[in-house]
C-alpha positions in Angstrom: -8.3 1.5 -6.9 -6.7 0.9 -3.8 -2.8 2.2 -2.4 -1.1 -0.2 0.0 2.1 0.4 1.1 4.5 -2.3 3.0 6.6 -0.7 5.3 9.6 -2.2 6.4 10.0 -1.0 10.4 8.6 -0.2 13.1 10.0 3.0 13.8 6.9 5.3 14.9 8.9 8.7 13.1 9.2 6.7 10.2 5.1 5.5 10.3 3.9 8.9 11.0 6.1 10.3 8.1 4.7 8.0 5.7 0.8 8.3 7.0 1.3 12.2 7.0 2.3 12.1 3.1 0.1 9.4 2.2 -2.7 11.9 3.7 -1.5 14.5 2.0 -1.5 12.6 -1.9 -4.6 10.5 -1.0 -6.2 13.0 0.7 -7.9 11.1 3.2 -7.0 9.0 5.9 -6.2 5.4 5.7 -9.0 2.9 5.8 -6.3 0.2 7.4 -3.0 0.1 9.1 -2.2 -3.5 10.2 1.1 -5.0 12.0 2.8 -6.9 8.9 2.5 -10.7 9.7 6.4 -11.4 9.6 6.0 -8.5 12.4 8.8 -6.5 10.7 6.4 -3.2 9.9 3.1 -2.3 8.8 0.5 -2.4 6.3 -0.9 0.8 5.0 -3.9 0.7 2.8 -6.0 3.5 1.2 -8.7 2.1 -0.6 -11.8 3.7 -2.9 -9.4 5.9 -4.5 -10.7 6.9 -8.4 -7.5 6.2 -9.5 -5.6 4.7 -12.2 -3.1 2.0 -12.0 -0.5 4.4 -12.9 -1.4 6.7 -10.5 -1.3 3.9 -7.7 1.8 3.1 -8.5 3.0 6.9 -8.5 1.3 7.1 -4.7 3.4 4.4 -3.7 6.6 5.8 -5.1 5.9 9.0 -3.5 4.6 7.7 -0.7 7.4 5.4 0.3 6.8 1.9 -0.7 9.2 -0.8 -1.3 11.1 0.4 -4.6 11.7 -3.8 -6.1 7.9 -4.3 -4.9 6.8 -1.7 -7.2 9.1 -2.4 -9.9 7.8 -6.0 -10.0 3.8 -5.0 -9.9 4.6 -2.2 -12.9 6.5 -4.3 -15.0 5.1 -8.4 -14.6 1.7 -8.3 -16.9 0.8 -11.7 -15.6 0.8 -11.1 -11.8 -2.6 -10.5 -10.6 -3.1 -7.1 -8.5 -5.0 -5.6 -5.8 -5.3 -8.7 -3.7 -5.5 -8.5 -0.5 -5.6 -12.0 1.0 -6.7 -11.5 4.5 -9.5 -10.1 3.4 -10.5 -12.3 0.2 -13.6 -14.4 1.0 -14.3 -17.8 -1.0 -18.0 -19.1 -1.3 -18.7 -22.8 -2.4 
């Protein structure tokens, strides 16, 4: 299972507050941490975690993820999850 959290700015306190408690729940450092591509923050991603899908969704609440993000991936049974689309490859 994999943790991604979108954060919203670019303050460097507020990165290195949300890195030093995502290391502390994940225990491990991130695998990725991206510019977001409307350039308003970051992408934090913790992946190869042997987690459930509750739990994921607990890490992100703790962590600091957006609140209505993870409302919307807990409660819509249709949306597909754990895509990451810059890294998704398609073969013909």
């Amino acid at each position: 299972m994999r943790v991604t959290i979108d954060l919203d700015s670019k303050n460097p306190f507020i990165l290195f507050w949300v890195l030093l408690k995502g290391l502390c729940i994940c225990k491990k450092l991130p695998d990725s941490i991206r510019k977001s591509p409307n350039k308003k923050g970051y992408h934090i991603i913790w992946s190869g975690l042997n987690i459930t899908e509750n739990q994921m969704l607990r890490y992100r609440r703790l962590i600091g993820d957006d609140e209505n993000r993870i409302k919307l991936d807990s409660s819509s049974k249709k949306r597909v999850k754990q895509i990451l689309f810059t890294k998704k490859r398609v073969r013909y």
